[in-house]
N, C-alpha and C positions, 0 to 999 in steps of 0.2 A: 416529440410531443406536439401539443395543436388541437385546434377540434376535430373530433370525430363526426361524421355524418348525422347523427341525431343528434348533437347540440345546435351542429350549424342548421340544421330543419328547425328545431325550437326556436334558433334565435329569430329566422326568415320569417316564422308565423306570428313573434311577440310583437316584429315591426310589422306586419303587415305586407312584407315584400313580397309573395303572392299563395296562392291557393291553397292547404293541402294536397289536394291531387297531383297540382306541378310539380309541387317539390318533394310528393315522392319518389315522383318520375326522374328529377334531376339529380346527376351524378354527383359526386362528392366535389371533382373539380369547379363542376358549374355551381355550386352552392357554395364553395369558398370565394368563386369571382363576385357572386350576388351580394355576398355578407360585405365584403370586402369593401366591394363598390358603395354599397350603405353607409356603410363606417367612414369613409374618405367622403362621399359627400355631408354628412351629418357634424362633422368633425369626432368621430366617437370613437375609444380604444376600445374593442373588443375581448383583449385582456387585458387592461389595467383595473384588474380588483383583485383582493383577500384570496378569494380561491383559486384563482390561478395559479397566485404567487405562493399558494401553499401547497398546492401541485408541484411547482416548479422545484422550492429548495428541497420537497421529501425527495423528489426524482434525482436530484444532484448529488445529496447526503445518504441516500440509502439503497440507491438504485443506479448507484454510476462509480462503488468499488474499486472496478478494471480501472478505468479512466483513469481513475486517482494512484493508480498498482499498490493499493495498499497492503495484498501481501505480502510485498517487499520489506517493510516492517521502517520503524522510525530511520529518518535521515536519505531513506531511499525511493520516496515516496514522489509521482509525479505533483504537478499545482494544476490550478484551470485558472478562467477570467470568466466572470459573469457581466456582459455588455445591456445594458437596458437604457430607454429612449429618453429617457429623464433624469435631474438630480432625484426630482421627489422619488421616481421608481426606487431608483440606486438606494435611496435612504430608507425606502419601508421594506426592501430586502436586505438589508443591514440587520435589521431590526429582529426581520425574524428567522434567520438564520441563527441569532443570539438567540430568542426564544427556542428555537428547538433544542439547542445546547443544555441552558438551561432546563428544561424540560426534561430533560431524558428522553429524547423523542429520536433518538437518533440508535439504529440497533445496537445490541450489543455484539455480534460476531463483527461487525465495526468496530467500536471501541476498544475490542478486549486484542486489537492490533496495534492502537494506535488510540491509548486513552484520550487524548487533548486535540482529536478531530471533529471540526476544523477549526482550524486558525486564520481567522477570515479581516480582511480590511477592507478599506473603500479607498475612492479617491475619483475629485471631479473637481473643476474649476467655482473657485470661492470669489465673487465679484463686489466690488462694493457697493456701485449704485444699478446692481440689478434687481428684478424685482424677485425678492424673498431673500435676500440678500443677508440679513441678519439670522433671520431661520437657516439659514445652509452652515453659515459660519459655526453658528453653535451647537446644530449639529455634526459637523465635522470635527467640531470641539470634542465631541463627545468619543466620537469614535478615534482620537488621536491620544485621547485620556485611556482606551483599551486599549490602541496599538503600543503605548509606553508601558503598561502591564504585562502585555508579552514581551516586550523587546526591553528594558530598562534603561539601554545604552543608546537608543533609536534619539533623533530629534522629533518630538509627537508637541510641538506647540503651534497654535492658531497662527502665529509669527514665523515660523519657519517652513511653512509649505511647498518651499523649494527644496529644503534640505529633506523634508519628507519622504516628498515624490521621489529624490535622486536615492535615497534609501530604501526606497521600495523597490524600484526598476534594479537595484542590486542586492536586494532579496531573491526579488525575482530569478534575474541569471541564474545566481549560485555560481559564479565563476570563481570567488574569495572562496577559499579554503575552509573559512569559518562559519557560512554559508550552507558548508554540507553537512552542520550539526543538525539535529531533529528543534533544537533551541532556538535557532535561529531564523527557522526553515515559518513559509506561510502556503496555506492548500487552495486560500481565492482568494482573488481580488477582483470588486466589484465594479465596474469604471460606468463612464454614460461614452465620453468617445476619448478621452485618455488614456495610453497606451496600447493603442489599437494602431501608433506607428512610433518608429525611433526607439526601438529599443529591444536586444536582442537574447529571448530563455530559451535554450535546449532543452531546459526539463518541462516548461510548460506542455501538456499533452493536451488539454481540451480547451475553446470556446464555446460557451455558451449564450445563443443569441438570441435573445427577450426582448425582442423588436422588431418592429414591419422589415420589411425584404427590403434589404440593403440594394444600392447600385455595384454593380459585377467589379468596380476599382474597389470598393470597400471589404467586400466579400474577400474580394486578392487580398487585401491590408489582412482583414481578418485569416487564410489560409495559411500566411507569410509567417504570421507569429507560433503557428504550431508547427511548421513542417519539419523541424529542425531535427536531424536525428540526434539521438540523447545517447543510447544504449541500446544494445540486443533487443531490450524490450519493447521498447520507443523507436518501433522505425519507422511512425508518421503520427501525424496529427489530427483530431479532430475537430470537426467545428458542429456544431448539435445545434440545432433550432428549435425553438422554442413557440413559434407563433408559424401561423400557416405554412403549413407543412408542405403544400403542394405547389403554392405561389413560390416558396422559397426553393422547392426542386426544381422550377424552371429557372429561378435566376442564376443558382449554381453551374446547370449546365452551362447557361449563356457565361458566368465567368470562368469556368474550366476550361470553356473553349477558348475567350479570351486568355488566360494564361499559359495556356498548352499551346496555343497556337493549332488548335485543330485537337490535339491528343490528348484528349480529355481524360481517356480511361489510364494511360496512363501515371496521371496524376491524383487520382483517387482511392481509396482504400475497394475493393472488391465488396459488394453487395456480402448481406447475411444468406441469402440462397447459395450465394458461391462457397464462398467459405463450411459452411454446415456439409455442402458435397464433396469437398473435398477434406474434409477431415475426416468426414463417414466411410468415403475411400481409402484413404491412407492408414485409418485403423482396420480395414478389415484385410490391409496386406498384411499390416504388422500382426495380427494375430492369425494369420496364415503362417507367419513366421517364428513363431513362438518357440525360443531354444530352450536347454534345460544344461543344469551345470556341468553334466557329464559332456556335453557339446562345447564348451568350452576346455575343458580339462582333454579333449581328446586332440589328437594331434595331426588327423588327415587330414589333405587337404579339400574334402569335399565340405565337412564340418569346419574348418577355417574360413569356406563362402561364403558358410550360413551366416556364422556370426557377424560378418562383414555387411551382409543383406540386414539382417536383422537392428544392427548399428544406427545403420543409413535410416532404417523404414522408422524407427523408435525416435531417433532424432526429427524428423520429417512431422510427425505426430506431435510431439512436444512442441515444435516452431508453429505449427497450426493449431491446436488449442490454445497457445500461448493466446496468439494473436484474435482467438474468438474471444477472448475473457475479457475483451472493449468492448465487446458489440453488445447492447440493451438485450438484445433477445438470451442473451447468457447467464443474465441475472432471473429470467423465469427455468424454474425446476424441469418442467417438462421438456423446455426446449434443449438443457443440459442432457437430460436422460436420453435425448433420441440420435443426439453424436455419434453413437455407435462406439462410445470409449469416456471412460468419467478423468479424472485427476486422480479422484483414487485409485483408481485400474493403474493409470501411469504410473505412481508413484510404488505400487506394487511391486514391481516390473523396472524400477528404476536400479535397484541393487546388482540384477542379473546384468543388465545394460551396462554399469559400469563396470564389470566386472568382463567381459564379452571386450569393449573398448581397453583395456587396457592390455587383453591378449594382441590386440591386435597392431597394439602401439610399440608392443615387447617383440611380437615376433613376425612384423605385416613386412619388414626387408623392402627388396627392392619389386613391386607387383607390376608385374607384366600388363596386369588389367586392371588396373586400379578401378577401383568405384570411387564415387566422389562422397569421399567422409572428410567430417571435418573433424579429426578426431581433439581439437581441444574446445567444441562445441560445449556452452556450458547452457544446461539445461533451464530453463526460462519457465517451463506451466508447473513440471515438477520443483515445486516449492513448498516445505511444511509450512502448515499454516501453524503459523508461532502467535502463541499469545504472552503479549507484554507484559513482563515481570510485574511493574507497578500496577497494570490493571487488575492483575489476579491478587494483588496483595491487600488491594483497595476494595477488593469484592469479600477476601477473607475477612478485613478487618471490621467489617461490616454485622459480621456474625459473635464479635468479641461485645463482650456484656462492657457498659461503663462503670458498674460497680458491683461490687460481691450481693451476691443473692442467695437469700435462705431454701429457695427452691431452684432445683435445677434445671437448666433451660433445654430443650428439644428440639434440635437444630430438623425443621420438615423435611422430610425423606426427596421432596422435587428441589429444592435446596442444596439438599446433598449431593445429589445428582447431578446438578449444573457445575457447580464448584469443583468435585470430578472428573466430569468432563473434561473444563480447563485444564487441568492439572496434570490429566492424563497427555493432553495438545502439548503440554507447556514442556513436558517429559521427550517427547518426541527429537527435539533442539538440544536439551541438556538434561540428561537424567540425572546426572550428580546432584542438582539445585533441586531438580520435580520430585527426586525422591525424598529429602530432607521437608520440603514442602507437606508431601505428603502425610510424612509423619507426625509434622504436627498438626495438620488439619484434624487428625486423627485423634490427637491430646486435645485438641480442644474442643469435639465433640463428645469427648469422655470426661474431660471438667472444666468447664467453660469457666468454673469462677476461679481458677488458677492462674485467667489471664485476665481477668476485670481489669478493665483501662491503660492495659498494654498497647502498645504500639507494634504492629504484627510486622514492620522494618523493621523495627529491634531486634526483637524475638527469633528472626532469620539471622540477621546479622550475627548475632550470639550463637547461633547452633553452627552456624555455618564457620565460623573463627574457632567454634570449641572443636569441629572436625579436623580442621585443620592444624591446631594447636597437639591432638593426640596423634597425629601423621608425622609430627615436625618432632614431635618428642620420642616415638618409636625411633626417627632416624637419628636422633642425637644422641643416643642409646648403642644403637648399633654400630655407629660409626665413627663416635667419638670427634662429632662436631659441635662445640657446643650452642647451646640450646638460643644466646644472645644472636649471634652469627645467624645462626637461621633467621630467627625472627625478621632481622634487619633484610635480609636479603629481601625473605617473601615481600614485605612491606613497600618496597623498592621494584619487587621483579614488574614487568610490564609487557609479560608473553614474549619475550626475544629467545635470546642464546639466554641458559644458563650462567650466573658467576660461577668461576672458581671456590672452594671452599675451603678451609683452611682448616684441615680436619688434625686431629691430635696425632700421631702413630705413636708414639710411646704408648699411650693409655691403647691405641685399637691393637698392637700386637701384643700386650699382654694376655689377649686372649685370644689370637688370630697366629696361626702361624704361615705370615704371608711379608713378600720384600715391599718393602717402601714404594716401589715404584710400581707394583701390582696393587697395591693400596692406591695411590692416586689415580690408577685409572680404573681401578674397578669404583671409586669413590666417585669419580666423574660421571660413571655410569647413571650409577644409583641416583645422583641427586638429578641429572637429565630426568628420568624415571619419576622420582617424586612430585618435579613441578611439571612437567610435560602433563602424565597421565593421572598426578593424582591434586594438587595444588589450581593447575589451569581450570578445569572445570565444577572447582569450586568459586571461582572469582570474574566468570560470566552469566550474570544476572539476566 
């Protein structure tokens, strides 16, 4: 982000720094030098106002996704740090980060990921005979009175600032176990130059820097804190600038140099021109190589290459879109469409691929010519895009009337359609749950005053335990376990090994004619069976 050449022209001509004709004539760098140079002799910030900074959080909150990997879904999600030159900055982008929240200003294929994004705090040194000194305090009163409404168990008092700080920097991490809850977890933290050193997140993926062009040791401070690899998907960091764009690309070079000691490109993420060519290439091998199940299912070894080729080139494609889905230019449509391959394409195509890899895991032996697979590669761009149980329930409940009405309500057809949607996304992840969903979306477009002032959590919870409850009683019927036993078990079970069941035989060979010991293990069967395929994916929300 940054001005673009016709601001920086408007702003040259509002002060008077020289002609129209010049500075048509002048290049974008020499017109960021002029402005520059203006603003550092004037004393004047160039962005410090309202619309900058409301450029800045839409860019961050709805335009920087990848960054955050919010497809990942709760508890999996990357943080950033928002750095700016002032307390006062830091506190009026507090501010309105909250408003956008509020607001609803934040999309919904965002939220309907990750309803309660972001989760944002501040933090900056509170002095007491500084000037505004009393204004900071109570302001950060403010935002410690928010930070104890997300965190309950946090220390969030004016009086304990150190205990804060030291609770945030281990938010941050995530190294604590309880840390990798989605509860406990925060998406920014806003600082002016706190924790920009001493303090070490592998999950942090971005900085964001709302501030004149740092000196090349600060810039390092700042590089230092994202580099960190995290995961498959985090295998480096960003640092995103915010204020002059092209002052700031020469000061980077001069710190990459400094850090690299010369080798700068190797410490860099690869430019959007690179990346886009080499993804446009590697999917146009991969759909040169396009097998089909019969290639799989056959057995020569010439059709054993393929899928090997095929493997390799499908993985290669997935590790490089993966890796476009940071880059700003991936959040404009058009630049997605011209990849020469979508996520949906991938995702298409990802059944075959696993299918293809496991031939080859079952019968790849000892390969004279190995190709380099990594066959327990785990797929990174191919991710369903899951929408959060609560979000969709929170959109459903939205459509339930508060009270019984003598006319019937008419749920708008663009309405129905969105909600749909959802549901159909949400089905993808767990159809056991999407379809039960569905059905009632369905009952309460057809009598909406049947559910007047219901709670549409309830409403699931009950349909989804009454499915459950006619499962449990089919097999307690059959099997001659009773009906208590079950119950307790499911109540209890928590996706592991099944218990043991302690089923009757006297009552099941009265109508069975089978030995006792064919009874417990065909009984073992059965109840593996019940909770595996049909109890599990009723109790993943």
């Amino acid at each position: 982000m940054g001005k673009g050449k016709e601001s920086l022209q408007e702003i040259a001509l509002q002060n008077n720094l020289e002609t129209q004709d010049k500075l048509a004539d002048m290049s974008e760098t020499d017109l960021e030098k002029l402005v520059l140079r203006r603003c550092e002799a004037s004393n004047q910030d160039l962005y410090n106002n309202p619309t900058h900074r409301e450029k800045v959080v839409d860019y961050i909150l709805n335009r920087s996704s990848g960054k955050f990997n919010i497809n990942a879904g709760a508890g999996n999600t990357f943080e950033a740090m928002l750095t700016c030159s002032s307390i006062k900055e830091a506190q009026a982008y507090y501010k309105l980060f909250k408003e956008f929240k509020n607001r609803g200003k934040i999309k919904e294929v965002i939220l309907s990921k990750l309803p309660d994004f972001p989760k944002v705090a501040i933090t900056y040194t509170v002095g007491e005979n500084e000037d505004g000194a009393q204004v900071n305090q109570k302001e950060m009163a403010e935002a410690l009175k928010d930070y104890k409404e997300m965190f309950p168990k946090a220390p969030a008092d004016i009086s304990e600032l150190n205990a804060y700080n030291a609770d945030l920097n281990k938010r941050l991490a995530r190294k604590e176990s309880r840390y990798r809850r989605r509860e406990e977890q925060l998406d920014l933290v806003i600082v002016v130059d706190r924790l920009l050193t001493g303090f070490d997140a592998p999950c942090l993926s971005t900085i964001f820097l709302d501030r004149p062009p740092m000196k090349p040791q600060h810039l390092i401070q700042a590089f230092s804190r994202t580099n960190r690899i995290f995961n498959a998907t985090k295998r480096y960091g960003q640092v995103v600038t915010l204020q002059y764009p092209l002052e700031y690309s020469k000061k980077i070079d001069e710190a990459l140099l400094l850090y690299s000691n010369g080798g700068a490109s190797e410490v860099s993420a690869p430019a959007w021109k690179t990346v886009k060519h080499d993804l446009k290439k590697a999917a146009q091998e991969l759909k040169a190589l396009t097998i089909s199940s019969e290639d799989i299912d056959e057995a020569s070894p010439e059709s054993f290459e393929k899928i090997k080729l095929f493997v390799r080139a499908f993985q290669k494609v997935d590790r490089l879109l993966s890796s476009a889905q940071v880059y700003d230019e991936f959040e404009d449509e058009e630049e997605r469409n011209s990849l020469g391959i979508t996520v949906q394409k991938l995702q298409s195509m990802a059944g075959l691929y696993q299918n293809a890899r496991e031939k080859i895991k079952k019968e790849g032996g000892d390969d004279p010519n190995p190709l380099m697979l990594d066959l327990d590669y785990e797929l990174e761009a191919v991710k369903s895009f899951e929408v959060n149980y609560n979000y969709l329930m929170n959109l459903i409940q939205t459509f339930v009337p508060n009270e019984k009405s003598t006319e019937k309500t008419e749920i708008d057809p663009k309405a129905d359609a969105r909600v749909k949607k959802f549901i159909e996304l949400y089905k993808r992840s767990n159809p056991a749950i999407g379809e039960i969903i569905e059905n009632f979306w369905d009952d309460l477009k057809q009598e909406p005053n049947n559910f007047a002032g219901k709670d549409v959590l309830v409403i699931m919870y009950s349909r989804v335990r009454e499915i459950q409850d006619v499962a449990l009683q089919m097999f307690s019927e059959e099997w001659a376990v009773p009906i208590e036993e079950l119950n307790a078990v499911r109540d209890s079970w928590n996706g592991g090994e099944v218990p043991e069941l302690n089923g009757n035989y006297d009552e099941y060979s009265g109508r069975h004619d089978e030995s006792k010991l064919r009874y417990k293990h065909n009984l073992r069967k059965a109840a593996k069976k019940l909770f595996i395929n049909t109890l599990a994916p009723l109790q993943q929300f």
